[in-house]
C-alpha positions in Angstrom: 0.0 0.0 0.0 2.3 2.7 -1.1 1.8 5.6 1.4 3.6 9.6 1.0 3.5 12.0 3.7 -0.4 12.6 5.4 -1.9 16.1 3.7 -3.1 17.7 7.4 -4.1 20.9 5.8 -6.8 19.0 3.9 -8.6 17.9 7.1 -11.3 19.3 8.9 -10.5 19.9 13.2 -13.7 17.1 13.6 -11.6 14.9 10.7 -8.3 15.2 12.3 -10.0 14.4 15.9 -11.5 10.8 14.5 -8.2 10.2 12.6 -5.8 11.1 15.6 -8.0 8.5 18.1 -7.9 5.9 15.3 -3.7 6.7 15.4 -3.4 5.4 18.8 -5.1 2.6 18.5 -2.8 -0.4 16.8 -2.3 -2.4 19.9 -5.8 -2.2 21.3 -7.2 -3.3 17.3 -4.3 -6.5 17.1 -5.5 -7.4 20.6 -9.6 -7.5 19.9 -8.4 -9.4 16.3 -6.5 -12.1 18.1 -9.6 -12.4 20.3 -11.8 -13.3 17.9 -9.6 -15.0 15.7 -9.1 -17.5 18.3 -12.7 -18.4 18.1 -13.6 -21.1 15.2 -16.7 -19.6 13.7 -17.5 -21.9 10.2 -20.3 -21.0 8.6 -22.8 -24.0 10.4 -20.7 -22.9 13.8 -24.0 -21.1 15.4 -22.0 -20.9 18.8 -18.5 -20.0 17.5 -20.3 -16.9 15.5 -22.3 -16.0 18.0 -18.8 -16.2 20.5 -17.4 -13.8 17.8 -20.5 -11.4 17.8 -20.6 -11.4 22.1 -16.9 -9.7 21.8 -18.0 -7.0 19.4 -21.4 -6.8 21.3 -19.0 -6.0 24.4 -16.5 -3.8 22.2 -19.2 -1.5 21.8 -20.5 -1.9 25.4 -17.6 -0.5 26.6 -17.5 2.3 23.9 -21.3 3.5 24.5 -22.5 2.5 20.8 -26.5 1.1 20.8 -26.0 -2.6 19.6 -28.8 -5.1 18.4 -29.2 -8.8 17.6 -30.7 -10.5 15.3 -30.8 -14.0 16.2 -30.5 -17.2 14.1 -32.3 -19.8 14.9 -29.8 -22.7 13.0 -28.1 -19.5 11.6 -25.4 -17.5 13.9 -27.1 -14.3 15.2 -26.7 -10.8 13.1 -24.9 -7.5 15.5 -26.1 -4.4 14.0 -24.5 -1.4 15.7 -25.1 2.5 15.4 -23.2 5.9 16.0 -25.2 9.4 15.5 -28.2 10.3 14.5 -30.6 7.7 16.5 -33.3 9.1 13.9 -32.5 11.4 10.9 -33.7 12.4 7.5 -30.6 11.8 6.0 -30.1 8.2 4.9 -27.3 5.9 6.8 -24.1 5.2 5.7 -23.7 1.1 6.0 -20.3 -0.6 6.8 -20.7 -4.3 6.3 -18.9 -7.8 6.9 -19.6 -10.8 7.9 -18.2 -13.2 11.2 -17.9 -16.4 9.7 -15.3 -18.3 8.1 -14.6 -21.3 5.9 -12.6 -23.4 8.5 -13.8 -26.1 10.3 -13.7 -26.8 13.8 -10.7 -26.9 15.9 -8.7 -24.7 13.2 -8.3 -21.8 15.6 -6.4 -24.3 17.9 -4.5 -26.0 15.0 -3.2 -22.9 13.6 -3.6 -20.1 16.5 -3.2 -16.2 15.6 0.3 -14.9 15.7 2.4 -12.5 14.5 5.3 -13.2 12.5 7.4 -10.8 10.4 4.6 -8.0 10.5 2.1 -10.5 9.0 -0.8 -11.6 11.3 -1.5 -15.4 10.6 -4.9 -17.5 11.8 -8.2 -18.5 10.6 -10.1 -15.6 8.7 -7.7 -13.4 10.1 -7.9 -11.4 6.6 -11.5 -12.7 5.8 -12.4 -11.1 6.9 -12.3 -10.7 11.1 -9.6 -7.9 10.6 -12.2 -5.9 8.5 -15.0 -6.5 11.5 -12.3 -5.4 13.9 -12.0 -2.5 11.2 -15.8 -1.3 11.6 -15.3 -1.4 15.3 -12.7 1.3 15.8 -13.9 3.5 13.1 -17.4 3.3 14.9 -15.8 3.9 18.0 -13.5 6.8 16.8 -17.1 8.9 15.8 -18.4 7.9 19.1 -15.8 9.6 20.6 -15.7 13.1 18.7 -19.4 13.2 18.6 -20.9 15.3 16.2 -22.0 13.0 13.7 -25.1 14.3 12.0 -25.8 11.0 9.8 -26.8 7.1 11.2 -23.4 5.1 10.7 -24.4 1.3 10.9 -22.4 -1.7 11.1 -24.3 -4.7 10.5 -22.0 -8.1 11.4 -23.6 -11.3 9.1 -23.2 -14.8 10.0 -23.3 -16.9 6.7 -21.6 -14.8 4.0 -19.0 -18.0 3.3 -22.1 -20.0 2.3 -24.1 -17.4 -0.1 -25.9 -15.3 3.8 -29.0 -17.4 3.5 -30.2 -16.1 6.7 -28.3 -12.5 6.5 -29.4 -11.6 2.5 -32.5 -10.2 3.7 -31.4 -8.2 6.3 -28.4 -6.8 4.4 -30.8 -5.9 1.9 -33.3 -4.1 4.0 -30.4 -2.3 5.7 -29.1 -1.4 2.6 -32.2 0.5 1.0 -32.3 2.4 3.8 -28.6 3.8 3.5 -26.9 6.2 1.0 -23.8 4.1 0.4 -22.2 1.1 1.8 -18.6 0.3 2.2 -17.9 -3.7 3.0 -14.5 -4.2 4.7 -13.8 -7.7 2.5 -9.6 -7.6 2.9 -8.1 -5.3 0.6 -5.8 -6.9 -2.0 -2.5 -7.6 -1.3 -1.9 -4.5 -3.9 -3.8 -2.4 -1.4 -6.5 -1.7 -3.7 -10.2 -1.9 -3.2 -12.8 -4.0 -5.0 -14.7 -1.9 -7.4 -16.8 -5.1 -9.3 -17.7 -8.7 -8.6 -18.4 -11.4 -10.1 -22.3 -13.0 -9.3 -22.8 -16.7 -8.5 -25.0 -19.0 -8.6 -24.3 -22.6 -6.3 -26.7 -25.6 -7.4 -27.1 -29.0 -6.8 -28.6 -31.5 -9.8 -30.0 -35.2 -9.0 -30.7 -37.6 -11.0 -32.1 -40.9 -10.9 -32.4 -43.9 -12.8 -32.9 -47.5 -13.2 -30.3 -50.4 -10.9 -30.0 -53.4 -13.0 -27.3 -55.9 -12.7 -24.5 -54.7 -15.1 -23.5 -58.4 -16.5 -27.1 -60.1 -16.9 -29.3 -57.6 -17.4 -27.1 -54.7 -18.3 -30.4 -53.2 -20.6 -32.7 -53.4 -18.0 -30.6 -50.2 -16.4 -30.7 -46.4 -16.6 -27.3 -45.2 -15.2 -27.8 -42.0 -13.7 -23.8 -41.8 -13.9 -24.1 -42.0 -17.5 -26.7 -39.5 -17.4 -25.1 -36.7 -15.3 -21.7 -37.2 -17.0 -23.6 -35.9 -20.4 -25.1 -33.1 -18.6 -21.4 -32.4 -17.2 -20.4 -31.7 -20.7 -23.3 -30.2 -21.8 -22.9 -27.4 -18.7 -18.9 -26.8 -19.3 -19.6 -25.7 -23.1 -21.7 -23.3 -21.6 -18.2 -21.5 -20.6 -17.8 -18.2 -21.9 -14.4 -16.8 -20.5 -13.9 -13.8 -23.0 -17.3 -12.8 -21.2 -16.7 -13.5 -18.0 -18.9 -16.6 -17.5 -18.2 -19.7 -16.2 -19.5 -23.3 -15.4 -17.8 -25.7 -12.6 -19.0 -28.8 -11.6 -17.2 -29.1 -8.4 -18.4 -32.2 -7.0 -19.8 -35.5 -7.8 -21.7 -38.5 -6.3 -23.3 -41.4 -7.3 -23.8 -44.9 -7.2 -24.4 -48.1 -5.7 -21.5 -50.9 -6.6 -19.4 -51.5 -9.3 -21.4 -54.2 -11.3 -25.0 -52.7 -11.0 -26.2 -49.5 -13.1 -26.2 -46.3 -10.8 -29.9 -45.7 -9.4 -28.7 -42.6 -8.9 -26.3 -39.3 -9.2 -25.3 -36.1 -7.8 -23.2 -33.0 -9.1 -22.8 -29.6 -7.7 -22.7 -26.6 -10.3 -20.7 -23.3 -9.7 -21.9 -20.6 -11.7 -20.1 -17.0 -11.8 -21.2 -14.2 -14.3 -20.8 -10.6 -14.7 -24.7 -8.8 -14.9 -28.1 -10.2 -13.9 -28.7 -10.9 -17.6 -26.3 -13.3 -18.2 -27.1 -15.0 -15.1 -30.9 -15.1 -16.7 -29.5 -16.7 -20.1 -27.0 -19.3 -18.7 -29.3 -20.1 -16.3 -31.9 -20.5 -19.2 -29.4 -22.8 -20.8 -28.2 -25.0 -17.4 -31.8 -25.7 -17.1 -32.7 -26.8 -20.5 -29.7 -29.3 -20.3 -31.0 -30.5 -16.7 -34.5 -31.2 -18.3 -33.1 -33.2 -21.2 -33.1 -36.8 -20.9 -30.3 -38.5 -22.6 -30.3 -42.1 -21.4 -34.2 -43.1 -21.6 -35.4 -43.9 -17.8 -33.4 -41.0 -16.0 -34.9 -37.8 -14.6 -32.9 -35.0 -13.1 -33.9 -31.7 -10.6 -32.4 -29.0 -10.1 -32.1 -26.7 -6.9 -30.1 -23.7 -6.1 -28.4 -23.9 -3.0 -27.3 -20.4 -2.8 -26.8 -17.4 -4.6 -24.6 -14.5 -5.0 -25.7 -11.0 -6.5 -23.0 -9.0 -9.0 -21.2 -5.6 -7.7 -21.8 -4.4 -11.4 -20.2 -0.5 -11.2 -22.7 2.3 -11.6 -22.0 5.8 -12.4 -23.0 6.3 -8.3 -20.4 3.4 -7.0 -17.7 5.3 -9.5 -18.4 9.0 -7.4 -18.1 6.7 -4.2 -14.7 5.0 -5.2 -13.6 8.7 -6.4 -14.0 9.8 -3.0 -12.6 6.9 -1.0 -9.7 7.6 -3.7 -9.5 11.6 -2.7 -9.5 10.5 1.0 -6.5 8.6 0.1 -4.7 11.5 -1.4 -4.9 13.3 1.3 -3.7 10.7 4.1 -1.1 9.4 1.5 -2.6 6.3 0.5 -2.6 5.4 -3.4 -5.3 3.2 -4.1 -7.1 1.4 -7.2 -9.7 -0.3 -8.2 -10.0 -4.0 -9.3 -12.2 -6.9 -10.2 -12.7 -9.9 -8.6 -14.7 -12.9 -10.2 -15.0 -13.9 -6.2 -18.7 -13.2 -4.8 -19.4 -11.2 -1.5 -22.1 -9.5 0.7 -21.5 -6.3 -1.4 -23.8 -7.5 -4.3 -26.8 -7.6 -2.2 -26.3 -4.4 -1.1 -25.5 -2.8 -4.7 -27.9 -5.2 -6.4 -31.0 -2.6 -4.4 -29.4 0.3 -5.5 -27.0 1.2 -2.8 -23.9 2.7 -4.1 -21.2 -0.3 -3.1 -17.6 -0.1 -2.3 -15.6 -3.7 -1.3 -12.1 -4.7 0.0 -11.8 -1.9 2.4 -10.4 -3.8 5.0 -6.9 -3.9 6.1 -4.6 -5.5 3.0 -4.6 -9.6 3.5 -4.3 -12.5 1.2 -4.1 -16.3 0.7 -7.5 -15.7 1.8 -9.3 -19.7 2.7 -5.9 -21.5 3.1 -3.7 -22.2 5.6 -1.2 -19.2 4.6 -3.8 -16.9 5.1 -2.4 -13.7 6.3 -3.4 -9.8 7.1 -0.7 -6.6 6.9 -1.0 -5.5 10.9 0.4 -2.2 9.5 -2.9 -1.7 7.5 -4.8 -2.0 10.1 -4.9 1.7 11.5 -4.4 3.3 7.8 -7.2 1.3 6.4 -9.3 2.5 9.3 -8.8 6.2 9.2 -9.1 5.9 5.2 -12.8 4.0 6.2 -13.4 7.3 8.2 -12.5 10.3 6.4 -14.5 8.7 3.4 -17.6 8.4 6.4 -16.8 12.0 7.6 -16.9 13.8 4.0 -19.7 11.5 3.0 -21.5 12.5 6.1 -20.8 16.1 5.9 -21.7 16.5 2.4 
């Protein structure tokens, strides 16, 4: 993240008071990340998530800041917290992110958080419990110089690693309601932000067919392996990399025993694309293949296990990147904009019309391995970046 020298002159006495608390604060922000980092929080983890929400809920106890829950019955419980305005005309700004991780349980003690070379290392360290710890401060930081005449909320999901069936409709409702909405997914290891994203689509297709012995009655059988491994060619031709659009089948299942014709099958589909209207025709496409019989005496169904919206760039999320990028400026930071065919949160909250910025958490990478790490020296400049953009936003 190249940095010059901090343009003071630029900033407001409010803007320099949130960005000089937020300066002090690298030890206390390492110590609440290895904290939660420590707690294994998968995505079906209800009571590891909701561990991970009880330290933020008490984070902002001690700071003053009103703090709700939404609670999930299977699903780990939402925190949604709030600085200023209690009730205002002026719509919110939303920070967003998400507790849970991709790793399973005991990975917390397998691989505990440490420190090593300026690198923080540790399960979701990067992914993104160093963006949640993030939200915190900069919430904090405007509870402390007051004076803040717009609603900031953070909302903290609970199943963003599995496509937030339980959080989407929150994150949604929260999101109409707000003018724009930064998510504080790990920055790239460049230091740039996330300006698009790719959508997704996760499904699962059946089939079923016929057992018969496969030596004496070998034609009285409908494999259903057979079956799905035409549908498997069918759905990669669908493929389109110069436009972005791709079809993996990720898993398969099926069968019974070696000599007897497979009664039934599985695969599971993976299917990223750029705009709502080439998930429409692909989609079109995946589902004429799934109704097609090939092999007479199979039938095959179709259901979508989860579902990712695009952060398609608007002329709105451009003015909101071109701000986060004059905030930059003027604290030194250079930062860019990429693309990502990875899906997040942030397409639920662009897909209702909220203008969407993504990766503005501290710089990380290796994100879902075991190299996973986060840049501790981010941690504060990310942060005060998060809150000028709030402040000007805010003051607008």
């Amino acid at each position: 993240m190249p940095q010059t020298m901090m343009q003071t002159h630029n900033l407001r006495p409010h803007e320099q008071e949130v960005l000089g608390w937020l300066s002090r604060q690298q030890d206390a922000m390492v110590k609440l990340l290895a904290e939660v980092v420590s707690i294994d929080s998968g995505s079906y983890n209800k009571s590891g998530i909701d561990a991970v929400g009880a330290c933020f809920a008490r984070f902002f106890a001690d700071h003053d800041i009103a703090t709700t829950t939404v609670t999930g019955e299977r699903s780990g419980n939402v925190v949604r917290a709030q600085v200023g305005a209690a009730a205002s005309a002026n719509a919110s700004i939303l920070l967003m992110g998400h507790q849970d991780t991709v790793f399973p349980e005991g990975e917390a003690a397998r691989r505990p958080f440490r420190i090593a070379d300026g690198r923080a290392y540790g399960p979701g360290v990067a992914d993104m419990k160093a963006g949640l710890v993030m939200h915190a401060f900069v919430l904090a930081a405007f509870r402390h110089a007051g004076a803040l005449s717009t609603p900031l909320v953070a909302l903290f999901t609970s199943d963003e690693e599995i496509g937030s069936p339980f959080s989407r409709p929150i994150i949604e409702a929260e999101a109409r309601a707000a003018r724009v909405a930064l998510n504080a997914e790990p920055g790239r290891p460049s230091g740039n932000v996330v300006t698009g994203r790719k959508g997704g689509v996760f499904m699962r297709c059946e089939v079923t067919g016929k057992a018969a012995h496969s030596g004496s009655s070998f034609a009285d059988g409908a494999s259903a392996i057979s079956e799905i491994a035409r549908k498997i060619v069918a759905w990669d031709a669908l493929t389109d990399l110069p436009n972005g659009i791709t079809v993996n089948v990720g898993l398969i299942r099926g069968g019974q025993s070696v000599n007897t014709s497979a009664p039934h099958a599985q695969a599971e589909i993976d299917l990223r694309f750029m705009t709502p209207n080439d998930r429409s025709a692909v989609m079109a496409q995946i589902e004429r293949i799934v109704a097609t019989s090939s092999i007479a005496g199979t039938h095959a169904k179709l259901d979508i296990t989860g579902e990712f919206k695009p952060l398609v760039p608007t002329p709105a999320s451009a003015q909101l990147f071109d701000r986060y990028q004059m905030a930059g400026r003027d604290l030194g930071l250079t930062i860019e904009g990429e693309f990502t065919g990875a899906c997040a949160d942030s397409g639920f909250s662009a897909g209702v019309g909220t203008p969407t910025l993504c990766g503005v958490g501290p710089v990380g990478g290796k994100v879902h391995t075991p190299e996973e790490y986060l840049e501790v020296a981010s941690l504060v400049p990310r942060a005060q970046l998060a809150a000028l953009t709030i402040a000007r936003i805010a003051g607008q």
